[in-house]
N, C-alpha and C positions, 0 to 999 in steps of 0.2 A: 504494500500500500504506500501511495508515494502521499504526501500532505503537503501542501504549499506555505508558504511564508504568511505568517497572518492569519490562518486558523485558529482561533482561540477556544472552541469545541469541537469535536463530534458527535453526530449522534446516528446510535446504531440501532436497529430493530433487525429483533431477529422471531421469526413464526415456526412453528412445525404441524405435521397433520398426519393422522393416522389411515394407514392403509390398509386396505384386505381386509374387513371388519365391516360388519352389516352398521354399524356404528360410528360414525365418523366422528372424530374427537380433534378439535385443533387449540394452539395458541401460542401467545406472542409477548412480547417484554422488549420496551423501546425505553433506551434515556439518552444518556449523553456524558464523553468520555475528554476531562479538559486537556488541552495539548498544550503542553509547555512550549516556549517557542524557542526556534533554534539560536536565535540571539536573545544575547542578556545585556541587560546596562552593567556597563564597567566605567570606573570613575578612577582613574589617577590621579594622585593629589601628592604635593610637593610644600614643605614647610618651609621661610626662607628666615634665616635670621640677619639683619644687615647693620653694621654697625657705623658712627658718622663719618664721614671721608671714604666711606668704602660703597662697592657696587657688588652685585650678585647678579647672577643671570644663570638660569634656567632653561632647561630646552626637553621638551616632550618630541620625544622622540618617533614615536608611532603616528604623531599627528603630521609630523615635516616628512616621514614615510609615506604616508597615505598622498602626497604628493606624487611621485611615481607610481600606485597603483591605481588610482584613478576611478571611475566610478563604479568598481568594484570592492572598494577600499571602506574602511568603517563610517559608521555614520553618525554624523556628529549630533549631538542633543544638546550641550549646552556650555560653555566655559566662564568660569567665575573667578575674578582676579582678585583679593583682597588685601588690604593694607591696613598697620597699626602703626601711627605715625611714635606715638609715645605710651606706648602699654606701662608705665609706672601712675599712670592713671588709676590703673586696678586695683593698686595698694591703697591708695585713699576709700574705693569703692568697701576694701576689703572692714575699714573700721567699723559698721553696724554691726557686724558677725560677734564683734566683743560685746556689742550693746546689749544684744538679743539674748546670750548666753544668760540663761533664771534659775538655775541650778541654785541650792542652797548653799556649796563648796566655797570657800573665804577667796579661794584663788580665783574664782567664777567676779567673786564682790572685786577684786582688787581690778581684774582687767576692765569690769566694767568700766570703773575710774580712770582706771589708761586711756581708755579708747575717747570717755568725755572732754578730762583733761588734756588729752592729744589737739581734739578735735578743735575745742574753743584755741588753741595756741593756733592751730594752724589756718583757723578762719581767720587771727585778730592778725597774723604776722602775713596772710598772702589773701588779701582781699579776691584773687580771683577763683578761688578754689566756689565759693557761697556762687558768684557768678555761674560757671560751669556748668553748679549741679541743677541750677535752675534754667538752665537750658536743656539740660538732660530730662526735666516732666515731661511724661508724656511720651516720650519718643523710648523705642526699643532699647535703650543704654543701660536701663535699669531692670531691664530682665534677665532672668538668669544666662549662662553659657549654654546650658541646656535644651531653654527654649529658643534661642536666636540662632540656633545651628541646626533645626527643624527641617531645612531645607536642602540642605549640605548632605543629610548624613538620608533623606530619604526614608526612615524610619521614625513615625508619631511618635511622639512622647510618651502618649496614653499607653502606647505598647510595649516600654519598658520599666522596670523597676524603680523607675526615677522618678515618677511625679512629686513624689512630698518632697525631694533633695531641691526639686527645680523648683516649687512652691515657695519654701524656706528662703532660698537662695533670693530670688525676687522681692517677696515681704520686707526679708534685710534693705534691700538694698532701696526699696522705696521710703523704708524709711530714712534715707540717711537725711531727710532734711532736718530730724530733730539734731541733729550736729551743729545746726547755726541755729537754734533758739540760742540764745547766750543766757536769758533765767533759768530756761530747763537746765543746761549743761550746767551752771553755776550751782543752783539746788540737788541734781547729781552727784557732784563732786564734793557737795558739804556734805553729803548724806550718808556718801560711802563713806567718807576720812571719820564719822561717827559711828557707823557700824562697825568698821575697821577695827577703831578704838574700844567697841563693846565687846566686841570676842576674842580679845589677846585674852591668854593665858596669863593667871598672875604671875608664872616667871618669866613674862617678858615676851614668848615666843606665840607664834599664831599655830590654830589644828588646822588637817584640811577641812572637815565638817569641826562644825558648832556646839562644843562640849568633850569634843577628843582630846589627847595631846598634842602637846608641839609638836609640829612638823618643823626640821631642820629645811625640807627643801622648800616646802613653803615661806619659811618665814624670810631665808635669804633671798628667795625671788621675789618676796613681795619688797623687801626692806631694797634690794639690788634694782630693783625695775622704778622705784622714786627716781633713784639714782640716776637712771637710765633717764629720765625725764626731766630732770635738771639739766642734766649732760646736752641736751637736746634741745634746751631752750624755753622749756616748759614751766610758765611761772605757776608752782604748786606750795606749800608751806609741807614744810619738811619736819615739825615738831615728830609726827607720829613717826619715821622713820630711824631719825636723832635719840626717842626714845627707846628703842631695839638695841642700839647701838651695845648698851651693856650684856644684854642675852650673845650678842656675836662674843663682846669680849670673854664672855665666858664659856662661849665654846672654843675659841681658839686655847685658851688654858687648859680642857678638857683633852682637847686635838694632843697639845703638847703632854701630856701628863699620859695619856694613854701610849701615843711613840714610842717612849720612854721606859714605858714597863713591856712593848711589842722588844723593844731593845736589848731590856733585860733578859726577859725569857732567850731572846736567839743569843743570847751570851751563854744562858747557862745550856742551851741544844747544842750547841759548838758550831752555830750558821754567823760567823764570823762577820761576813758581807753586811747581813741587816744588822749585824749588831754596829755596828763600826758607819754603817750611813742609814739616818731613818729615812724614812718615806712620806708625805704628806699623805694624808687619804682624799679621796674627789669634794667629801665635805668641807673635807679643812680650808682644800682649795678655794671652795665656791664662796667659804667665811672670811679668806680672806678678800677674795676680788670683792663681795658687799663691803666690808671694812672700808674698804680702798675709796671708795664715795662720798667718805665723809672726814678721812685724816685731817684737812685742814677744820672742818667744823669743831670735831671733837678728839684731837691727839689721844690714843690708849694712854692710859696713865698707872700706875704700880703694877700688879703681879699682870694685869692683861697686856701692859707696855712690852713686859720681857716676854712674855708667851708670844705678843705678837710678831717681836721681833726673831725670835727664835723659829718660829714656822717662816721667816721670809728668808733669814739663813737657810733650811734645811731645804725651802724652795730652790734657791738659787743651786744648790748642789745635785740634786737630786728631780731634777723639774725631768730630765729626759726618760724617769722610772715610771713617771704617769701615764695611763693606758690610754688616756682620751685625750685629743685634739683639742676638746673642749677647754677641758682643764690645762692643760698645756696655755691657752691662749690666756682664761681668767688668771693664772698665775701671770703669765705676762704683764699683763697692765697691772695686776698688784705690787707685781716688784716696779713698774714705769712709774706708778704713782709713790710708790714708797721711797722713790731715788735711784733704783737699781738700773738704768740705764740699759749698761754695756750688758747684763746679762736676758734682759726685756727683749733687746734688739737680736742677742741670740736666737731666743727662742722664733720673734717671726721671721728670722732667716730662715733657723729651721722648719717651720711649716711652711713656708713658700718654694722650699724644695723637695716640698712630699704635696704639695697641691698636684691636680689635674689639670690640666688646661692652663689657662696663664692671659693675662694681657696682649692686647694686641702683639706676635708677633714672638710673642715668647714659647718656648716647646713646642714647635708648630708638629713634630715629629707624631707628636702623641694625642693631633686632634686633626681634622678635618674644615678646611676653612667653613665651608658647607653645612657642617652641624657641630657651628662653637657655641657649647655652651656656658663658655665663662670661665670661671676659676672656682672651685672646692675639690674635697678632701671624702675620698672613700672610706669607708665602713673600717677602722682597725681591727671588729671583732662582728665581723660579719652574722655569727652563728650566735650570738647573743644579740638584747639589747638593754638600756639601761637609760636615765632619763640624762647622764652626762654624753649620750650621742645621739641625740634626736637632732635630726640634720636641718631642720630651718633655724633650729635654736643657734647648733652649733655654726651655721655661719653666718647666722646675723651677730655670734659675739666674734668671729675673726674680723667681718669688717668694721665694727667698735678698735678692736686690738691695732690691724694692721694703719686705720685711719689714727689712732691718738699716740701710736708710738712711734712710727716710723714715716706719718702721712706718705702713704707710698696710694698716691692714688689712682694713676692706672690700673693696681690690685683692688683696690677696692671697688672699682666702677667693673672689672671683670668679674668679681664677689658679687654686686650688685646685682650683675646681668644674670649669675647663675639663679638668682633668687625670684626674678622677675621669670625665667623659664619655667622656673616650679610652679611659676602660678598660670602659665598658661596652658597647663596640661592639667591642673586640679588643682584642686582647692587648699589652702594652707592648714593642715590640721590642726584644731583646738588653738582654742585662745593665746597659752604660751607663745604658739608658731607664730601666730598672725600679730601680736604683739609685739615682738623683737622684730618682725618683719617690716613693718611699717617705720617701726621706731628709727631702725639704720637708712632703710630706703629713704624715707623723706630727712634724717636727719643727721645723714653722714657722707662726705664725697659733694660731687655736682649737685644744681639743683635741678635734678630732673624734671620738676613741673613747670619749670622754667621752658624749657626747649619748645619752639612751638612751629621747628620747620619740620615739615611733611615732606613724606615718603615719594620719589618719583618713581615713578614705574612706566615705560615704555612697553608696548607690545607687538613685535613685528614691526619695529622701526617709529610707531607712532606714539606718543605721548598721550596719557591718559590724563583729563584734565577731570579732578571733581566737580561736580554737578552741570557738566557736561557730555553730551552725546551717552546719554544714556548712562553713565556713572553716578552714581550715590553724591551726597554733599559729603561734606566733612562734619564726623561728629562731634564736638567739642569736647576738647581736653586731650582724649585719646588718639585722635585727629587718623580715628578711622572709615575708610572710605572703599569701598567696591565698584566695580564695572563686571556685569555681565551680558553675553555675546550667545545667541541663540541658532543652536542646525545652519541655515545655510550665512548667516552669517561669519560663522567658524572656519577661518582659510591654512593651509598648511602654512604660511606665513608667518602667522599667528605664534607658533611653537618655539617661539623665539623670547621671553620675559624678562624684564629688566629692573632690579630694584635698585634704586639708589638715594643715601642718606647724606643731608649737607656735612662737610667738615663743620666739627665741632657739636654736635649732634649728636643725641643719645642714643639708645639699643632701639630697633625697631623692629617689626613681625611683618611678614608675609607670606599667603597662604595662596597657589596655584589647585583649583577643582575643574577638568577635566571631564567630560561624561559623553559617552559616546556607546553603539551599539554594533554587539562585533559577535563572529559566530562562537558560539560555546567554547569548541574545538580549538579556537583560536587565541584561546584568553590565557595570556603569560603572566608569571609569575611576577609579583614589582614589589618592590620593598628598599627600605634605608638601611641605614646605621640604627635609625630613632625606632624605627619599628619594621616587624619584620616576621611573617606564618608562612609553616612550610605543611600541607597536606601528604599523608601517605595511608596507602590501605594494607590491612592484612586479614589472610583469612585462621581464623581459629577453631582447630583442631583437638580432640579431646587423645593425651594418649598415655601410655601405661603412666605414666612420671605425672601426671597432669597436662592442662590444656596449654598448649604451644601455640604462638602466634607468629606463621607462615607468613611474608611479603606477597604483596600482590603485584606479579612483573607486567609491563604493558602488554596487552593483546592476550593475556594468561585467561585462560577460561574458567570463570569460578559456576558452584553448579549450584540448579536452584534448590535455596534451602539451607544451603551455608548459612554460616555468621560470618558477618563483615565486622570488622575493628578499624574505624577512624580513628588516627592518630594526629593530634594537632597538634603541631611544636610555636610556640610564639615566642620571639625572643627582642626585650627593649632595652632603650640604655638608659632609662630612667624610670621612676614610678609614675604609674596612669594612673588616674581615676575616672570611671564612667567609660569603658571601653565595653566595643558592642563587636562579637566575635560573632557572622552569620556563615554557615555551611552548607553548601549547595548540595543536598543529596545525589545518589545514583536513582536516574528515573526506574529502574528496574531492581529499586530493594524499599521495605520497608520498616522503619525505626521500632526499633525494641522496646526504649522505652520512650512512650507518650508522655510522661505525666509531668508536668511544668514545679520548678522548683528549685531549692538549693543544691548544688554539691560541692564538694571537698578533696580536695587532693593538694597534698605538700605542701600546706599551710595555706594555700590559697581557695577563697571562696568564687562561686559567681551562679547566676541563676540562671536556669538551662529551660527553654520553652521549644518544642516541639510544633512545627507549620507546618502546611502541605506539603511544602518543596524543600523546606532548609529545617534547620536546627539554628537554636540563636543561645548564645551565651555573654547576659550579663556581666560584668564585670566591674565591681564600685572603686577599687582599687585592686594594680596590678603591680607589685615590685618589680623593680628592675633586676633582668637576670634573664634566664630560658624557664619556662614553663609549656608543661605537657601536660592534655589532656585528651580522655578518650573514649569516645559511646559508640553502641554497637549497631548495622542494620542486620535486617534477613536478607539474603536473594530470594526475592518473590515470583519475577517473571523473567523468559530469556528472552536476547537479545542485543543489541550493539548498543551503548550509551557511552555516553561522558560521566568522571567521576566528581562533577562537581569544582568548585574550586571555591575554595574561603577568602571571606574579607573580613578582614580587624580595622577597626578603624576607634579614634577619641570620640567619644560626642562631646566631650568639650574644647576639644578643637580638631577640628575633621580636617586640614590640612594634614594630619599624621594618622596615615592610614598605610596598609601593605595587601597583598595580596597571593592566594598560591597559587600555582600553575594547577589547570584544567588536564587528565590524561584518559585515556580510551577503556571500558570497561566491557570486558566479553562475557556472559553468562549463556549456559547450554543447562 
């Protein structure tokens, strides 16, 4: 049976009737059987990162090819160019997130106050922020990633796990107008500094909930994070922090007292090494970098003066024995602040020679001009984690560190950028993140909201001018803008894109979407460094040792009634959030399991919903690394098919998508 292009059912009847028989008996059963069509939409999509003085250019390939095949050649649906002239916009966006946070946790109450007292400083110090956001009512800028990429990604919202996240996410963000009431934020800011005050613990320190003990980590991040806000410009009154000060002093005495008897003991085991050099612990660390905030306010004075300074000695000796980068850096500026210079400036040599990536131009060996994403610091203990390496924390305090002791700020505007890429693939998690995030972005290095020249982009030799010829305006602040180009106006010309950022110009985003219809058979494998799924099948076999799972070689005839094993390998170089994994079945097997829901494999989650044609798997968060996962069909009917091919793509930004090669599937 041949079928033609553009069939989108059939419908069969089929009758029988009874012969030889004084009786005549007949009958018949007509419906209609859907045909998948031999072409699919395939969408190419290219992320572009550009940074100022520099240019990027991009070239889709298959579309300047379809120039020599000719009207045999794919068929274009649609191309969507887009631009983010200054994405450190998003960190402003990002302060309702802390406001929202109603949790009863002390450290819920303290960022609340960051994000207030952030907010009124930055309203009262850059009149155009209140401007911005009030051009932003009303228009799409204040919906979530989620719902603005509806389009992009081809897939409702309603139909993925995401609605309350995209809900949430929006709510925040409409409200940020309470950020410029100046009474609201004023009566916030009294409110919390008296809560604050109501649930310290009589010895000084804060619980995380309301009636527990002191929390050490708490009480340094909250009494550390004033600090952080002074540092920054932020006029707050600093009594409630000032008053902590002694609960520090007496932990750093506790810090020292304990060492000391760690000391003894490896005196008396015969572990010579610790006896002979102590160690600071991550706490002791983190009591001293809070201390460091307030030296000139309140010098330590008798038994906490020697404690203090005796942990700054045993820092400056022993600072390369500390497990975290974190820690590493909060020593830094402790000893910078306490006068220890020459050994401050050691330490960010030393992490500037175990970073990744680097400033313009530095380590080019170990990055891709293509996909830079800046400058930080890998996981030192990968297989654990711990709250002294939670990685937005940990590099919002390097670029504090590397900006106040050494102002090295090419590093820190590459720190920056790495920070501003976290947020364009997900979301900054929990308050802490987005709190240090914001705090360095707007208030350490250049002023990025400062920057207000836009993104050029040329396409096939022509200039795309905003809100012209069919191109989007410019949105304010973020001074992002689109042009899209529909079927026959899409020339192999066109495959040619060009971004470029003024000198002296900050980090900017650009996103190449692609979509064209091509035959099944035909659809190649595409994928980056950033992201990247490889499809394979096999068939599984039950045998003496247990069930073995056989590959499935091209043109191998599998027979009906097997079990098939889809195996997906996806592999990123950073963490996603809200990734949408879909799988094209083989037309001639059907899914094992229907039933829509969670699953689990090797610590990672994601929600797996069974359709007609495909398998879809959620994903709220994806670590960065290789990940494999695997469900199983029947072979139901024989015949020649295609095995399908997977697309991964972000929904929160579908410029970072991959795809696997499509192969030939025989069943008898």
């Amino acid at each position: 049976m041949s079928i033609t292009d553009g069939t989108d059912v059939l419908r069969y009847r089929a009758t029988g009737t009874t012969t030889g028989s004084a009786r005549r008996l007949s009958d018949g059963e007509e419906a209609t059987l859907p045909v998948l069509p031999r072409k699919v939409l395939v969408t190419e999509t290219i992320p572009v990162t550009v940074r100022g003085g520099e240019q990027r250019t991009v070239i889709l390939e298959k579309l300047l090819e379809s120039k020599q095949k000719g009207s045999s050649a794919i068929q274009n649906e649609s191309l969507a160019i887009q631009a983010v002239s200054n994405p450190a916009w998003y960190a402003v966006m990002a302060l309702p997130y802390l406001m929202e946070r109603n949790d009863e946790s002390v450290d819920a109450l303290f960022y609340r106050l960051y994000a207030n007292a952030y907010a009124k400083h930055l309203v009262t110090s850059d009149p155009r922020i209140e401007k911005i956001f009030e051009q932003w009512r009303g228009t799409n800028t204040l919906k979530s990633q989620l719902e603005n990429n509806e389009v992009l990604v081809k897939t409702l919202l309603a139909e993925t796990p995401w609605v309350r996240d995209a809900t949430s996410e929006t709510e925040a963000r409409a409200r940020v107008a309470n950020l410029f009431d100046e009474s609201r934020v004023r009566s916030e800011v009294s409110s919390a500094i008296e809560r604050l005050q109501s649930l310290r613990n009589p010895d000084g320190g804060w619980p995380w909930f309301p009636g527990g003990r002191s929390s050490d980590t708490i009480t340094l991040s909250i009494v550390s994070g004033f600090g952080r806000l002074r540092a920054n410009g932020v006029n707050i009154d600093m009594t409630l922090p000032q008053s902590t000060l002694p609960w520090i002093d007496a932990r750093l005495i506790e810090e020292k007292r304990l060492a000391q008897q760690r000391q003894e003991r490896a005196r008396k085991a015969g572990n010579l090494a610790l006896a002979s050099e102590p160690v600071l612990t991550q706490l002791g660390v983190f009591a001293l970098y809070a201390r460091s905030f307030f030296l000139a306010d309140a010098p330590p004075a008798g038994e906490a003066a020697e404690a203090h300074a005796w942990c700054m000695r045993v820092g400056q000796k022993s600072w390369t024995e500390l497990s975290h980068n974190r820690s590493q850096g909060q020593l830094a500026i402790a000893l910078f602040r306490g006068g220890e210079r020459v050994t401050a400036e050691s330490i960010i040599e030393s992490l500037k020679q175990r970073a990744v990536g680097g400033p313009r131009g530095e380590q080019a060996a170990d990055r891709k001009e293509d996909n830079w994403q800046g400058m930080w610091w890998r996981n030192r203990h990968p297989m654990w984690w711990s709250w002294a390496q939670a990685p937005i924390e940990t590099q919002s305090l390097m670029i504090e560190a590397f900006d106040e002791i050494v102002g090295d700020t090419e590093s820190v505007e590459a720190m920056k950028a790495w920070l501003v890429q976290q947020k364009r693939t997900s979301r900054w998690p929990g308050s802490p993140a987005t709190a240090n995030a914001v705090g360095v972005l707007l208030g350490r290095g250049d002023d990025l909201l400062g920057d207000s020249s836009l993104v050029e982009v040329t396409v096939g030799g022509e200039s795309i001018k905003p809100g012209e010829n069919g191109a989007s305006k410019v949105e304010a602040g973020t001074g992002f803008f689109e042009n899209r180009f529909v079927r026959r106006e899409i020339t192999p010309s066109m495959a040619e894109i060009t971004f470029q950022k003024a000198e002296g110009g900050g980090l900017a985003f650009g996103g190449v979407h692609w979509q064209y219809l091509d035959h099944i058979e035909n659809v190649e494998a595409s994928g980056r460094d950033e992201l990247a799924v490889t499809k394979e099948l096999f068939i599984r076999t039950m045998t003496k040792s247990g069930p073995v799972l056989e590959p499935v070689v091209a043109l191998e005839k599998v027979g009906v009634g097997e079990e098939l094993v889809v195996r997906l390998k996806i592999t990123s170089d950073r963490t996603y959030e809200f990734l949408e994994l879909t799988d094209h079945r083989p037309c001639v097997t059907e899914p094992m399991d229907v039933l829509s829901g969670w699953r689990w494999a090797d610590g990672v989650g994601w929600y797996q919903v069974t359709r007609d044609a495909s398998t879809q798997f959620f994903f709220e968060q994806l670590p960065q690394g290789t990940h494999v996962l695997e469900y199983s069909l029947r072979v139901a009917h024989r015949g020649q098919s295609s095995s399908g091919f997977a697309t991964i793509r972000s929904r929160y930004a579908p410029e970072f998508s991959a795809r696997s090669q499509s192969l030939s599937l025989s069943t008898q």
